[in-house]
C-alpha positions in Angstrom: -5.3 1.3 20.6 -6.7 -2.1 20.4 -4.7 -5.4 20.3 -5.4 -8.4 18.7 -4.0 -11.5 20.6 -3.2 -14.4 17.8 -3.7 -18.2 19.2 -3.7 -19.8 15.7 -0.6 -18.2 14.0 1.9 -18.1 17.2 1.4 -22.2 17.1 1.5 -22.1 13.5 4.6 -20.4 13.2 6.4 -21.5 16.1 4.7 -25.1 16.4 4.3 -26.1 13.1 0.4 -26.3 13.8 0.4 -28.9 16.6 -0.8 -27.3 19.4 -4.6 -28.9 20.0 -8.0 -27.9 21.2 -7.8 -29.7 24.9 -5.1 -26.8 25.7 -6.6 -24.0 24.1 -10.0 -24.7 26.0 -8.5 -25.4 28.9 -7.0 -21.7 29.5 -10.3 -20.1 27.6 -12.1 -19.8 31.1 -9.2 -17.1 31.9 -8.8 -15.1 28.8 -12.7 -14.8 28.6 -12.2 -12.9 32.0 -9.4 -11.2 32.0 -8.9 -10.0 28.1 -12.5 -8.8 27.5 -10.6 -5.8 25.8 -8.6 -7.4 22.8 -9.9 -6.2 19.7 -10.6 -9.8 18.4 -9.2 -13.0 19.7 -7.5 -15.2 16.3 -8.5 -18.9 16.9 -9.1 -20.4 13.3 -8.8 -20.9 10.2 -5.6 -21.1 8.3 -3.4 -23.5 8.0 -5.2 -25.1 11.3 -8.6 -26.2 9.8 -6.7 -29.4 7.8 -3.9 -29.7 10.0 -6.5 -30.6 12.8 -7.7 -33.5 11.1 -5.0 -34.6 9.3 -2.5 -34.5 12.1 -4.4 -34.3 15.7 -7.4 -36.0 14.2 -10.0 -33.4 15.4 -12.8 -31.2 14.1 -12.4 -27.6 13.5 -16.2 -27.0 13.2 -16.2 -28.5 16.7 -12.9 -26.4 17.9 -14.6 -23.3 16.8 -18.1 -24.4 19.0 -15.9 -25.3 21.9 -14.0 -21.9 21.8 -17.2 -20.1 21.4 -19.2 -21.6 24.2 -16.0 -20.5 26.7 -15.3 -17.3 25.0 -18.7 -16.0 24.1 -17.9 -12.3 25.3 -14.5 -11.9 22.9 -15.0 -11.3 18.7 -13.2 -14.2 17.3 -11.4 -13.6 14.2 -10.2 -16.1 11.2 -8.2 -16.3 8.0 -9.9 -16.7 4.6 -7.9 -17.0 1.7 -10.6 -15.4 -0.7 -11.9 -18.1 -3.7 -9.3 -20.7 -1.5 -11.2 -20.3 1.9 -9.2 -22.9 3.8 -7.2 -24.7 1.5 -4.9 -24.7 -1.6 -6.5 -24.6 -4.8 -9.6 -22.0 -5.9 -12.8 -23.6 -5.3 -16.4 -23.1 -6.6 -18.2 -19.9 -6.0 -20.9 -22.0 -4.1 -18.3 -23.5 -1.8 -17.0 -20.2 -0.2 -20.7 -19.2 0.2 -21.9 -21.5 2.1 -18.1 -21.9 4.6 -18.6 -18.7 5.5 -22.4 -19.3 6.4 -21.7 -22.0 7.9 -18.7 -20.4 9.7 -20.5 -17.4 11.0 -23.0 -19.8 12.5 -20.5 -21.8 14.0 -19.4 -18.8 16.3 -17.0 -16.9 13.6 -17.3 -12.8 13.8 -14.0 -11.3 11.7 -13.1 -12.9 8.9 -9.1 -11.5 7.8 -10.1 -11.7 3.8 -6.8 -12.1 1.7 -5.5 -13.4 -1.5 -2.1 -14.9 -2.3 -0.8 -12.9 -4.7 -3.3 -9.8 -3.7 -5.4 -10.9 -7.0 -8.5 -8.7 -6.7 -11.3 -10.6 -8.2 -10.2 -13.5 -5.9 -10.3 -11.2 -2.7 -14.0 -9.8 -4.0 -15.0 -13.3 -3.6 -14.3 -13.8 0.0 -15.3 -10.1 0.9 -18.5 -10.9 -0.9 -19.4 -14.2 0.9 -18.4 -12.9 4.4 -20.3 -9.9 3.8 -23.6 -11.8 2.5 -22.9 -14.8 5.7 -22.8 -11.6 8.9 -19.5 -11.5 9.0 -17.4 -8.7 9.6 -14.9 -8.2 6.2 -11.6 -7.0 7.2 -9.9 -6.7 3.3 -6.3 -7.9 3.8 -3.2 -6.4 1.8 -0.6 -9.2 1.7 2.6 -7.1 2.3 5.7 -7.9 0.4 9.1 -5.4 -0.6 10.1 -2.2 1.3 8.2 1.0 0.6 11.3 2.8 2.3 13.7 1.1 -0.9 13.2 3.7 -3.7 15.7 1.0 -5.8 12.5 -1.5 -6.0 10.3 -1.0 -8.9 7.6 -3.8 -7.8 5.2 -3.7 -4.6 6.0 0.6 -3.9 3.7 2.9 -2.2 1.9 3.6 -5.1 0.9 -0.1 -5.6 -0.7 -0.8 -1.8 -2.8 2.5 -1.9 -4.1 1.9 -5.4 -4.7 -1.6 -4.2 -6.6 -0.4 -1.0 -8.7 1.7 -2.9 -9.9 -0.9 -4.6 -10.6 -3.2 -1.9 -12.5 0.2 0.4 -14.9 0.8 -2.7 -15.8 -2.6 -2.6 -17.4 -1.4 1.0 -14.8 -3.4 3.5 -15.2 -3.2 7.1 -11.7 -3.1 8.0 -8.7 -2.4 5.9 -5.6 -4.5 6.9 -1.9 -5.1 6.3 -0.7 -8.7 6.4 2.9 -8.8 6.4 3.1 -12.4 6.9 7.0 -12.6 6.9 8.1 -10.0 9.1 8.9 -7.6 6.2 7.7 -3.9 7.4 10.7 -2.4 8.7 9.6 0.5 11.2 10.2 3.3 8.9 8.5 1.4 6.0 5.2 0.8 8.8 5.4 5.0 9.6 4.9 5.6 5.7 2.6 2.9 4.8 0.1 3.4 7.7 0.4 7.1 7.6 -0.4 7.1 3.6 -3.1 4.6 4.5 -5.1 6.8 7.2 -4.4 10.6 5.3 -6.4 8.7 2.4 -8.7 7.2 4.2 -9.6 8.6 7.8 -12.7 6.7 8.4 -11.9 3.5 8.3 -10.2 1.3 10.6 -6.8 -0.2 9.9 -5.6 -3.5 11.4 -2.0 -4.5 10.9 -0.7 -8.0 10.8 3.2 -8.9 11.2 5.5 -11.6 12.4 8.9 -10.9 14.6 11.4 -13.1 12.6 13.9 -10.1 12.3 13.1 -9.2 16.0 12.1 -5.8 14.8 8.4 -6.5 15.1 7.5 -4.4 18.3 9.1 -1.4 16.9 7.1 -1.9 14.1 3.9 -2.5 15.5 4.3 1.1 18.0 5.2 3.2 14.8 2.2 1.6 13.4 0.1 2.7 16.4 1.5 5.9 15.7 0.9 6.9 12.3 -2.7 5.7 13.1 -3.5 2.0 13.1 -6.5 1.1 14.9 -5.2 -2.5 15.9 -2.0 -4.6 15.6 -1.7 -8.2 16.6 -0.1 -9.8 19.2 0.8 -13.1 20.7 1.4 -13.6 24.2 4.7 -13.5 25.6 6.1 -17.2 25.9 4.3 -17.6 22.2 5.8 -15.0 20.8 8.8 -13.9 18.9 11.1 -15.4 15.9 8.4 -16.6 13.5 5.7 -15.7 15.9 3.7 -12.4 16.0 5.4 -9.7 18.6 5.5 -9.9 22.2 1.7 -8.9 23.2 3.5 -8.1 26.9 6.1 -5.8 25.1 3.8 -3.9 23.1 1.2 -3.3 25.7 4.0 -2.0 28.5 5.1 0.5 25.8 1.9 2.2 25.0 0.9 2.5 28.9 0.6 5.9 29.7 0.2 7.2 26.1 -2.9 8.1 23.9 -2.5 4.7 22.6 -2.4 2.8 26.2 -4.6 -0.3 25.7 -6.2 -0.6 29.0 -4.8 -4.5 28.9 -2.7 -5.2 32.2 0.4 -7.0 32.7 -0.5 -8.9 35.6 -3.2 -11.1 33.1 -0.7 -11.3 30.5 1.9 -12.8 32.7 0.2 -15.0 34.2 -1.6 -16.2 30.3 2.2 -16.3 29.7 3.1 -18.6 32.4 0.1 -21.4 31.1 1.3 -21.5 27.4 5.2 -21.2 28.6 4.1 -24.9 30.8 2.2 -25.9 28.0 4.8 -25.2 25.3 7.0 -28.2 26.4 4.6 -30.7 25.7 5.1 -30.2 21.8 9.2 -29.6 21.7 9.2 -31.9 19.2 7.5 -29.5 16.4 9.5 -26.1 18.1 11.0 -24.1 15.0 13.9 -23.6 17.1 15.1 -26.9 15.7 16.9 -24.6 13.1 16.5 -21.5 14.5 17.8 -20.0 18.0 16.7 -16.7 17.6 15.6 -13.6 15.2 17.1 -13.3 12.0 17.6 -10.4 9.8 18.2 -12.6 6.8 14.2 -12.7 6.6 14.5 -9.7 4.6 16.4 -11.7 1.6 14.4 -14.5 1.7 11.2 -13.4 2.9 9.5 -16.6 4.3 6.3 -16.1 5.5 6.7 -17.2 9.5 3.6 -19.0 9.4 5.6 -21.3 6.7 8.8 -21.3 8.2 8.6 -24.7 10.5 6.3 -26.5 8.1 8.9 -25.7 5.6 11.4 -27.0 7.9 9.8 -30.0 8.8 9.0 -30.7 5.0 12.9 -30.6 4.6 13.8 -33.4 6.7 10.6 -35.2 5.4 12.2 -35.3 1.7 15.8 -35.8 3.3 16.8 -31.9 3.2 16.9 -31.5 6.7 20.7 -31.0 6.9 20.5 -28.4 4.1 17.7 -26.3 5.6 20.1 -23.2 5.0 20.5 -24.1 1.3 16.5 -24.6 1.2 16.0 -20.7 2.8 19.1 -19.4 0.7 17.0 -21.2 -2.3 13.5 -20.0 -1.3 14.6 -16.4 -2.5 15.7 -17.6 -6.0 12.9 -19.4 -6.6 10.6 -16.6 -5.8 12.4 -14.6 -7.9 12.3 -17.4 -10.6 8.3 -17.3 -10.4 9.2 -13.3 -11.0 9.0 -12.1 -7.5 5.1 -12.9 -6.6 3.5 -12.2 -3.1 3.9 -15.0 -0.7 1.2 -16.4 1.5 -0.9 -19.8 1.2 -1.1 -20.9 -1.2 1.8 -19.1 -2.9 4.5 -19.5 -0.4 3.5 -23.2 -0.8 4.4 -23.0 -4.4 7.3 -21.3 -3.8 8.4 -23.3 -0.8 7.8 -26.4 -3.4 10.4 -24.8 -6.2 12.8 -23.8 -3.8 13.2 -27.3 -2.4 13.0 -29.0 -5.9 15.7 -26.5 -6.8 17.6 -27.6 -3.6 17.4 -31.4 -4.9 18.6 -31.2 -8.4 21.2 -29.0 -7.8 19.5 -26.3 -9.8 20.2 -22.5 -9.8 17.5 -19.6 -11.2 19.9 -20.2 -14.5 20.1 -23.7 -14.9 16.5 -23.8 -13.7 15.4 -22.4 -16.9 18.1 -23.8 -19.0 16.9 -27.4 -18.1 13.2 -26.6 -17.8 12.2 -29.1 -21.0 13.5 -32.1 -19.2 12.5 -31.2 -15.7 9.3 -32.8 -13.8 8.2 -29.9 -11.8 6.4 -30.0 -8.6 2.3 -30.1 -9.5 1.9 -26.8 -7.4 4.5 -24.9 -9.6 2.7 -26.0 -12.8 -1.0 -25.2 -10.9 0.7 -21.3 -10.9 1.8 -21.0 -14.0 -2.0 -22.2 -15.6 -3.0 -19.6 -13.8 -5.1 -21.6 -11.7 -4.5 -19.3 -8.4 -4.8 -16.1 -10.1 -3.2 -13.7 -11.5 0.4 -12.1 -10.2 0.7 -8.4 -10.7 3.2 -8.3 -12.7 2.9 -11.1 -15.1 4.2 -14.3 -15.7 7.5 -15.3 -16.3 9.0 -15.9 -19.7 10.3 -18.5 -21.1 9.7 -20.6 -17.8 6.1 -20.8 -17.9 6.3 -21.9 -21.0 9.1 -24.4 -20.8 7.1 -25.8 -17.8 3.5 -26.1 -19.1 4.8 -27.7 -22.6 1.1 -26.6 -24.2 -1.0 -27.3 -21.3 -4.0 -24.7 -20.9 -3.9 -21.6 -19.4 -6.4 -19.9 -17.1 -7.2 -16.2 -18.2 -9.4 -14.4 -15.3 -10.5 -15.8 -12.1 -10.0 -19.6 -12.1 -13.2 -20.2 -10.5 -15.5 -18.2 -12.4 -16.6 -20.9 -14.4 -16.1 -23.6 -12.3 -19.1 -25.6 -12.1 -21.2 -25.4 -8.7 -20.9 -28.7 -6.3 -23.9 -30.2 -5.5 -23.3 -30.2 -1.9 -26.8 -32.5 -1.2 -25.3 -34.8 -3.9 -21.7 -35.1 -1.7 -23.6 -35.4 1.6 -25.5 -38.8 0.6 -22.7 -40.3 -1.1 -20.3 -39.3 2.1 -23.0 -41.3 4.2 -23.2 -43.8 2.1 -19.3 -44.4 2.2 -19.3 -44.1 5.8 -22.3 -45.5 7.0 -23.5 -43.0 9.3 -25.0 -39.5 9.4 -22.7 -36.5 8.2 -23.2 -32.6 9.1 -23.0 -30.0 7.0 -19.8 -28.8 8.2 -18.6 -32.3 7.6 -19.4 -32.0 3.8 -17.7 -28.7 3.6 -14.6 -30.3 5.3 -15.1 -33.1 2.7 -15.5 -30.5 -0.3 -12.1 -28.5 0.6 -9.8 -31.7 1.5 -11.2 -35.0 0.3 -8.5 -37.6 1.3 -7.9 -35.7 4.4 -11.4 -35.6 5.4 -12.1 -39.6 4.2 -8.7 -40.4 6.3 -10.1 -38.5 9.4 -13.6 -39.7 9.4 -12.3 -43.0 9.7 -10.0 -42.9 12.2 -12.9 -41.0 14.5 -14.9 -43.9 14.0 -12.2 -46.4 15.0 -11.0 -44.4 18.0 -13.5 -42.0 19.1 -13.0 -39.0 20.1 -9.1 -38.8 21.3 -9.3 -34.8 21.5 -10.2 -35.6 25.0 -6.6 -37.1 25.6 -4.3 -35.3 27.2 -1.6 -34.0 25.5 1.3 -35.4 26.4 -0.1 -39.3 26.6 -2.3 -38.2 23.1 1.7 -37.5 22.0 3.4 -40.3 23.5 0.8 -42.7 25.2 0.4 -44.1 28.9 3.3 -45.8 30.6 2.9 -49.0 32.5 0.9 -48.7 35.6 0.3 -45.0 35.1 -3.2 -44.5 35.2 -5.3 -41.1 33.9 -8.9 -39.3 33.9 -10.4 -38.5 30.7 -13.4 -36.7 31.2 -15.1 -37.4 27.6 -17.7 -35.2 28.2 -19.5 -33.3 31.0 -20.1 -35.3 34.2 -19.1 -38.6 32.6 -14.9 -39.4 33.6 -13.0 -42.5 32.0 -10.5 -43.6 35.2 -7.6 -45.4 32.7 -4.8 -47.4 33.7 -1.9 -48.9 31.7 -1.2 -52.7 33.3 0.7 -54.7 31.2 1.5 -55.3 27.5 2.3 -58.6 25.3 4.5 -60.3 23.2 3.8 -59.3 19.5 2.1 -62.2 17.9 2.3 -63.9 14.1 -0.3 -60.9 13.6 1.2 -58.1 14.5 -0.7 -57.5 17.3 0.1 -57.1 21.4 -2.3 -57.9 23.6 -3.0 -54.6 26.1 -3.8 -55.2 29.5 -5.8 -52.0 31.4 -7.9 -50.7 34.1 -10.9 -49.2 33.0 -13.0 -47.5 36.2 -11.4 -50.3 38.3 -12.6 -53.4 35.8 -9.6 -54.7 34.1 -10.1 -55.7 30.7 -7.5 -56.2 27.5 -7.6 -55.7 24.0 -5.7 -56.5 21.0 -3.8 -53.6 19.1 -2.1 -53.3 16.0 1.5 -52.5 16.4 1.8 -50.8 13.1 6.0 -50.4 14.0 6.9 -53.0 15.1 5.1 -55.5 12.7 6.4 -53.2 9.4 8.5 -55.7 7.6 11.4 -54.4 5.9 10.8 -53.8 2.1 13.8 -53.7 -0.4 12.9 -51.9 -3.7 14.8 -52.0 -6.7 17.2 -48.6 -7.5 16.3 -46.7 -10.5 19.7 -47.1 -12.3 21.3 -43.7 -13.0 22.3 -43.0 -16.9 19.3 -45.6 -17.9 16.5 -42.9 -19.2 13.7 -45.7 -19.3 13.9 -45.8 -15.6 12.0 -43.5 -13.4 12.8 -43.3 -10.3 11.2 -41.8 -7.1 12.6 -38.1 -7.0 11.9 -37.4 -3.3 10.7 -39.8 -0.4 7.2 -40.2 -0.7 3.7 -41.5 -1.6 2.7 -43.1 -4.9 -0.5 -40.7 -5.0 -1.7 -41.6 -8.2 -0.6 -43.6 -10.9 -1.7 -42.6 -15.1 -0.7 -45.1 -16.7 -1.0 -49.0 -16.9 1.7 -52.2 -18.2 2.1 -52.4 -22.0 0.7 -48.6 -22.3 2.4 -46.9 -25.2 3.9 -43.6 -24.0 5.5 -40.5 -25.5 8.0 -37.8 -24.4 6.9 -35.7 -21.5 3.7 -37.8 -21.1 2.6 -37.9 -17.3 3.1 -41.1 -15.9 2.0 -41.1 -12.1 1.7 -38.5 -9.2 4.2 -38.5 -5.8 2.9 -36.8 -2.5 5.0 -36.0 0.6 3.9 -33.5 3.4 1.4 -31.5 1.1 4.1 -31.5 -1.6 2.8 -33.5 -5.1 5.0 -33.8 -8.0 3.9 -34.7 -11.5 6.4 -37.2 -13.0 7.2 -36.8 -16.5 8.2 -39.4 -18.9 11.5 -38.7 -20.1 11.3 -41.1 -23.1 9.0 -42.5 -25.7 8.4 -46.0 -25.4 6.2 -49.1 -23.6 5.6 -49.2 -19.7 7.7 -52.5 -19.1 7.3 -52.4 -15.6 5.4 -50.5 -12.8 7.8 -51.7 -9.3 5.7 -49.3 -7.3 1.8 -49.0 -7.0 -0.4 -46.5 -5.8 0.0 -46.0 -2.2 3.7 -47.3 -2.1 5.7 -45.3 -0.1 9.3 -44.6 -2.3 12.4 -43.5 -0.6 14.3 -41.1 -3.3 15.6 -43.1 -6.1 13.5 -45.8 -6.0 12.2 -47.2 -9.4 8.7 -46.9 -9.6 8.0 -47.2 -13.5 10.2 -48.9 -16.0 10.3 -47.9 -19.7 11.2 -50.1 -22.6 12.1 -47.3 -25.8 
């Protein structure tokens, strides 16, 4: 039986992302040595490719070359999602060709292919461009439903081994189930993975899952019984509620059986013991802000535990944070809205979105398409219903899609069949241009998949250097007065840092820093971006007055359409907010003339702040 141990979707789920590369190489030395058995060791990819430079302000390309060089005997493994690759929106044929190139020559081996709403053509895409880079093409099922609940007409045995089918004939390496809420009840594991292997004995099944019910271990052993060839793990103190099951749990269970894995519990307890330490230093982003323990009710409203704490923390980011329960309660009525799709990234985004715009007009799965004409829905939620992440399985749903797109094109097919190619030679020498210095490849396929995040992270690595070398705790918090610390910045050459003093704030809004730097004192002037913010009143969209829009969530003015003295009509677009990966489109509500725009792009708007002002 072999195990896979997860690194990237324990932190994900459990972490909201956080956890960076200075403490996953600093343990790599050990699990290179002692866990030269696992299956595959999950390190990338994900949700962690734009979180690392958006949040922690680090490479992935260079995470995945660090990892390598101190894991080079393990097969690291990634997540694709298909024509996605990392991100949220289908992109160019020639874009997931050359990621996956480029990945596989980073140090990638197994890339976990899947699509959001198990779209085929999307999926052949991704299996296609691993297959062509080296990589090894483990086709993912995204698992959904009960197969056990003969009452459900949608996602039954039937539909995963017709689906399988498909994705073996198109010659995968590895077929795998990704049940990426915690879904596959024990029974429902026995018959899946036993229909699985009778029809088709040859090849190797992997099975993903998540332990948010707390019946993930249970499932994972039946799976090793009715024939999987590898389950996932994550280590102990990682593991559990939203994270994967306990890798110590399942491996103790299996000794002595046909299925014993050969891994031994002395390595995984002391693995444990690091990432339990380590753990502490990012309490702030723990899930267990709203949740204690397992929870069955994951079988109502089937959140995917690699969404749960971004969910969460995008709740208290838009003000919902003492209504989380509403927002999961929500989450299930919105997917059922949206006619009960699968939900993984980018889905569960979309659903996550509705469910939380649902949450903050008051709106039920009714009055949600009752009210659907006047409604500005959130920009993933109309991406879905264009079609522009594929195709659901079973249709879209009527009348909301078309109350919601109000004539705007649809996408028949795969959306990016006929997207146009981007000139990737093109992007590289305007990128260097705009920054001034010399870009790598990898760095124009960051650029290509996240634009804004990449621009935002360039430039702060040029203004700060390389603070992945930081420890985590002062990268977190920063240095205390008179502490002093070692960064080692790269091999052989140490930074000896110590925090003296600090100044008054001056008519700037700068401090002057005094430190130690290998025993020289020197001091610099810094920004102190909180405490020289000045207090900003905006005017309050007045309720009952329809020629004034308002701000319908805390947020960023991403984008503005129209201009002063433009002549508008109904339902006419008039500017684009952003908060925590969430963009809404805001509709005009009335024909008229833009009196007044109060808020520009880039503003940041507290909810019910008047950003554009109508005149009828």
């Amino acid at each position: 039986m072999g195990v896979l141990l997860i690194q990237v979707d324990a932190h994900q789920s459990l972490l909201a992302t956080r956890v960076r590369t200075y403490d996953l190489a600093a343990i790599s030395p050990f699990v290179a040595q002692s866990f030269s058995g696992l299956f595959s060791l999950e390190n990338w990819g994900g949700a962690t490719f734009d979180v690392s430079m958006r949040f922690l302000h680090e490479c992935p390309w260079e995470r995945l070359r660090t990892l390598r060089e101190l894991v080079p005997n393990i097969p690291f493994q990634c997540l694709l999602r298909g024509a996605n690759a990392m991100g949220y929106s289908n992109y160019p044929d020639n874009v997931i060709y050359k990621f996956c190139d480029l990945a596989v020559k980073n140090g990638m081996d197994v890339f976990r292919v899947f699509d959001s709403l198990n779209y085929v053509p999307n999926l052949l895409v991704g299996m296609d461009a691993v297959g062509k880079a080296g990589g090894v093409v483990e086709a993912a099922i995204a698992y959904t439903g009960d197969v056990t609940d003969k009452s459900r007409d949608k996602y039954d045995l039937k539909y995963y081994l017709e689906l399988a089918d498909q994705l073996v004939k198109a010659q995968a390496h590895i077929l795998s189930i990704k049940d990426m809420a915690g879904v596959l009840k024990p029974e429902a594991a026995k018959l899946l993975i036993g229909a699985l292997r009778d029809k088709f004995p040859d090849i190797p099944i992997h099975v993903h899952t998540h332990d948010t019910s707390g019946a993930g271990v249970a499932a994972m052993l039946e799976c090793a019984k009715a024939g999987a060839d590898v389950v996932d793990a994550a280590v102990d103190s990682m593991s559990g509620m939203t994270s994967q099951p306990s890798m110590g749990a399942i491996v103790a269970s299996l000794q002595g059986t046909q299925h014993d894995t050969g891994l031994l519990l002395d390595d995984i307890s002391k693995y444990s013991a690091y990432w339990e330490s380590a753990r502490q230093l990012y309490a702030p982003f723990e899930c267990a802000t709203t949740m204690k323990s397992g929870n069955a009710d994951v079988y109502k409203h089937e959140i995917p535990g690699g969404q749960y704490t971004n969910l969460q923390f995008q709740a208290f980011s838009l003000g919902l944070g003492s209504q989380f329960d509403d927002v999961k309660r929500m989450y299930r009525e919105a997917n059922l809205a949206l006619g009960d799709i699968i939900k993984v990234t980018p889905s569960s985004k979309i659903v996550g979105d509705l469910a939380q715009f649902m949450v903050q007009n008051n709106l039920t799965r009714e009055t949600l398409v009752d009210r659907a004409d006047d409604l500005s829905f959130p920009k993933s939620v109309v991406d879905f219903m264009q079609g522009n992440v594929g195709q659901p399985p079973y249709g879209f749903p009527e009348p909301l899609r078309t109350k919601v797109l109000r004539g705007k094109p649809k996408v028949d097919g795969r959306p990016g069949e006929h997207a146009k190619p981007i000139d990737l030679d093109a992007v590289k020498t305007d990128l260097e241009e705009k920054h001034g210095r010399k870009l790598t490849e990898e760095d124009v396929m960051s650029y290509s998949m996240f634009p804004t995040v990449f621009d935002e992270f360039e430039t702060f690595r040029q203004q700060y250097g390389p603070v992945d070398k930081l420890p985590t705790r002062l990268f977190l918090t920063g240095l205390e007065i008179a502490e002093e610390v070692d960064v080692e910045i790269e091999k052989g050459k140490t930074l000896a840092i110590q925090l003296l003093a600090e100044g008054k704030l001056n008519k700037r809004g700068e401090r002057e820093v005094f430190f130690d730097l290998n025993g020289q004192m020197r001091s610099i002037f810094v920004t102190d971006k909180e405490a020289s913010k000045e207090i900003v009143t905006r005017p309050r969209a007045l309720p009952g007055v329809r020629g004034h829009i308002g701000a319908p969530m805390p947020g960023d003015v991403l984008e503005l359409k129209i201009k002063e003295g433009d002549k508008v009509t109904k339902k006419q677009p008039l500017f684009v907010l952003s908060a925590m990966k969430m963009e809404m489109v805001i509709d005009s509500p009335i024909s008229g003339t833009v009196k007044k725009i109060h808020a520009g792009q880039g503003t940041k708007c507290t909810a019910g702040d008047l950003v554009i002002e109508i005149e009828p």
